[in-house]
N, C-alpha and C positions, 0 to 999 in steps of 0.2 A: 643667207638662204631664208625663202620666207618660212614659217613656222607653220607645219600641220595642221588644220582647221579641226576644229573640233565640234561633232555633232552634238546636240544640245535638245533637249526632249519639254514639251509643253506639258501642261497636265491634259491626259487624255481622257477624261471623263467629260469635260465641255464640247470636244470633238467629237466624243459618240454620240451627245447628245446633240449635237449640230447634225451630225450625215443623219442620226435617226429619223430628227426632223423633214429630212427630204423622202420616204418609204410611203412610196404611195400618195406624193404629195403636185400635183399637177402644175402649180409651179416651176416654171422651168425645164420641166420634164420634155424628153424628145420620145419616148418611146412607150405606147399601150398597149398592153397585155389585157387578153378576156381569157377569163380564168374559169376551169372549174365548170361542172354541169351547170350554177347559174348563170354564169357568162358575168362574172361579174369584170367591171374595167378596172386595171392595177397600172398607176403612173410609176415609169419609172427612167434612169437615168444610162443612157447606152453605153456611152463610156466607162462607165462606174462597174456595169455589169459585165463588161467585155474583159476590163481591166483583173477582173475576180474568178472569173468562170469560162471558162475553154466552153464548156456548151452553150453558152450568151455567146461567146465570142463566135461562134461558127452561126446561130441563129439568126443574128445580126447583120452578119459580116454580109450580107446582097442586101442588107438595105440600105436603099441610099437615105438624103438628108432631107427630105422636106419639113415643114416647119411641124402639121400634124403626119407624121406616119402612120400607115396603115394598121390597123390593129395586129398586136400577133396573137394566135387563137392558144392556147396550151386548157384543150379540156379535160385531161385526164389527172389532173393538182388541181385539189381542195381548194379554194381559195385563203381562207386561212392559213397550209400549211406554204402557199408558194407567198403570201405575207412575211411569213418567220424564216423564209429562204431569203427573203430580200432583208428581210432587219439583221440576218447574221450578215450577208454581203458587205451593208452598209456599214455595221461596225463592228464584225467579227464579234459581235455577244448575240444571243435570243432566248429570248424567254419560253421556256417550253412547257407541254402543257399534258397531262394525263390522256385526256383525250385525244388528242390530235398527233402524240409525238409518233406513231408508227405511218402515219402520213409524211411528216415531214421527212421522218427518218427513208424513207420511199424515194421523197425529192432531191433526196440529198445522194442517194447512192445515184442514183435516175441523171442526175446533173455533172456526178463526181468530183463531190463537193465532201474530201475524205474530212478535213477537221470536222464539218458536221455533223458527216455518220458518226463520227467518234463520239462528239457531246449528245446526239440522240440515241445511243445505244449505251453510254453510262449512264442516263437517266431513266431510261429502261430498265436496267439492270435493281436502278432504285425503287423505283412505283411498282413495280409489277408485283401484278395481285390475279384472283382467278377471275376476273373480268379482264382483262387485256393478256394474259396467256397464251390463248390459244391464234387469240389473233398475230401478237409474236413472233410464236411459232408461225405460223403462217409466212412472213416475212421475211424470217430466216430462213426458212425453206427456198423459197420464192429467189431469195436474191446469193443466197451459198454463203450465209453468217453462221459459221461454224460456232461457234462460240456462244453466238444468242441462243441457235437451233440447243442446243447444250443442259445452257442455262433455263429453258423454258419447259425442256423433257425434263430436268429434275424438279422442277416447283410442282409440275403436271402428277409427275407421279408422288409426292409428299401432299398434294391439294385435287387425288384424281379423283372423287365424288364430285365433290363442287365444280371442278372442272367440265367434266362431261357434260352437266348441267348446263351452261352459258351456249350464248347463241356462237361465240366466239366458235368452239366447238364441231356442230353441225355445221360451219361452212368452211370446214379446211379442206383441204384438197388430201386427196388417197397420197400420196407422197408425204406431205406432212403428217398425216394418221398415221402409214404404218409403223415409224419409229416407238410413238407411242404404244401398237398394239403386239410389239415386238418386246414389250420393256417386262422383265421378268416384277420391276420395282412397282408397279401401280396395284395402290393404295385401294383394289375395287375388289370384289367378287366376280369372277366370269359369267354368271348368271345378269349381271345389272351391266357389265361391258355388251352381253350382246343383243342389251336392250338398246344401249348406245350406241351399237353400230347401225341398229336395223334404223333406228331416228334418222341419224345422222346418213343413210343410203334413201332413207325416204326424200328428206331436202334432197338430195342431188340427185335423186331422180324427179321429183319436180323441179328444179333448176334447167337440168338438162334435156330434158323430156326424154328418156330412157328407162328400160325397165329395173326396179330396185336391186333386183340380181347381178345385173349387169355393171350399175354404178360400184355395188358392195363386190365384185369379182377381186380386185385388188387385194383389199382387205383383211375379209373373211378366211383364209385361210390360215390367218395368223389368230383365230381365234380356236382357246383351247377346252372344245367340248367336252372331252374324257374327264373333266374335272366337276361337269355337273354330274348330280345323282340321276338315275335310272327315270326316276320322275319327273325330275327338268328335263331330261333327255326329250322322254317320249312329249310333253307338253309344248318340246323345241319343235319336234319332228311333226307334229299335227299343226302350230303353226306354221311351219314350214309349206307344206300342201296350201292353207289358204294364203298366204303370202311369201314366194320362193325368195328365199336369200341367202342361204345354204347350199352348195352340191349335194344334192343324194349321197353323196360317194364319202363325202368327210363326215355326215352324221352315220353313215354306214361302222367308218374307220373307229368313231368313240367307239358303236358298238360293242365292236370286238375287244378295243383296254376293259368296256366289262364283263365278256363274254371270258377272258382269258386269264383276267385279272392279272394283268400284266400292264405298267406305263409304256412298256416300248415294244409292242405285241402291234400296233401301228403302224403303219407307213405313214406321214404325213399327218399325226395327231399329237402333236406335243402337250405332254403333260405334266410339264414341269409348272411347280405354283408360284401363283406370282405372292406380294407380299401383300395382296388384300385378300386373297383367294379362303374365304370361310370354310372347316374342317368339314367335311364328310364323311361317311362310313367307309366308302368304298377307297379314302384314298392312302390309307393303308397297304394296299395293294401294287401302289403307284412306284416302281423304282427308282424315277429320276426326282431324285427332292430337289425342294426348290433352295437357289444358288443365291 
């Protein structure tokens, strides 16, 4: 009986360094890619990529063989990050990068390309700082990463001044905010949050062309006025008149926590402090402390 073959392994660092060598390399290559808002052209290798990825593999799969194939367009990947989607295809390594990894990590969920997600979301996990946070957050949201979404509300709330501050910030989406504006743990004063909000409604209401009140509807009522003094109050409430972002009705509701001095004299005005929330006189009076 003949004897079981036995499989037998080369060294794989010259092989990665061999398919590396073919990533974007025109050579040989059967199939182009224009990439990205600049259209830039990315050579690459059909089988290779059909072989690795079910969404190549359906991309592909009606095109037929001529020698130059028609370009395939994919503008909405970086070029950049759909580069580093092709160097991990080629040899299951890539070099990732501060900048770019929440892109790739995009292409990678976008493609279902899961060992990827995996190594752009423990690098994530590494770098993150309050300049790539909120973006993140964003992405977590965006795509249902429990887990990042998580991880990015507690950094937010241990780093929420500096946070608020980044452009990251003003362009989240009201989904992505309200968790934040829900979090009893941010590190801010309600006074300087609903200076944050009114920014961050002003971008999306230039973004969107709609009115500031409208974009901030979501939001805003998870912000907790009864917690400024009578003097922020009234300074909220006459900004308020020349630029609306508030209901009447919930600076009405602080009102009465001080009219009654009571924290749950309220409907719809929560006054429970968060843990950047600076002491004032009146919140003595407040019954639901903060948790």
């Amino acid at each position: 009986m003949e004897t079981p073959g036995l499989v037998v392994h080369g060294q794989a660092a010259p092989f990665s360094t061999a398919l590396r060598s073919l990533v974007n390399n025109p050579q040989y290559s059967d199939v182009c890619f224009v990439v990205g808002q600049e259209r830039k052209e990315v050579f690459a290798h059909q089988c290779l990529l059909a072989c690795r990825c079910n969404f190549f593999q359906r991309l592909l799969g009606s095109e037929s063989g001529p020698e130059v194939p028609r370009p395939v367009v994919l503008s909405t990947v970086p070029a950049e990050a759909f580069l580093a989607v092709l160097e991990f295809l080629y040899t299951n390594s890539v070099k990732l990068h501060h900048h770019s990894v929440l892109e790739v990590l995009t292409a990678a969920v976008e493609y279902g390309l899961e060992e990827l997600r995996e190594l752009c979301l423990e690098f994530v996990e590494k770098v993150l700082d309050v300049e790539l946070v909120c973006e993140a957050l964003q992405v977590a949201v965006t795509f249902g990463l429990g887990p990042l979404q998580e991880r990015c509300i507690a950094f937010i709330e241990a780093h929420s001044q500096e946070a608020l501050q980044t452009r990251g910030f003003l362009e989240l989406s009201a989904a992505a905010l309200l968790p934040l504006m829900r979090s009893d743990k941010l590190c801010v004063d309600e006074a300087e949050l609903v200076r944050a909000a009114r920014s961050w409604a002003r971008v999306g209401a230039a973004v969107l062309e709609r009115p500031v009140a409208e974009v901030a509807a979501p939001v805003v009522p998870e912000l907790r006025l009864a917690l400024l003094a009578p003097a922020e109050l009234s300074a909220l409430e006459e900004q308020n008149r020349r630029e609306p972002l508030i209901p009447v009705e919930q600076i009405v509701e602080a009102w009465k926590c001080h009219a009654l001095r009571r924290g749950d004299a309220a409907q719809g005005a929560p006054c429970r402090r968060r843990r950047g929330t600076l002491p004032r006189e009146h919140h003595r009076f407040l019954d639901l402390l903060f948790k």
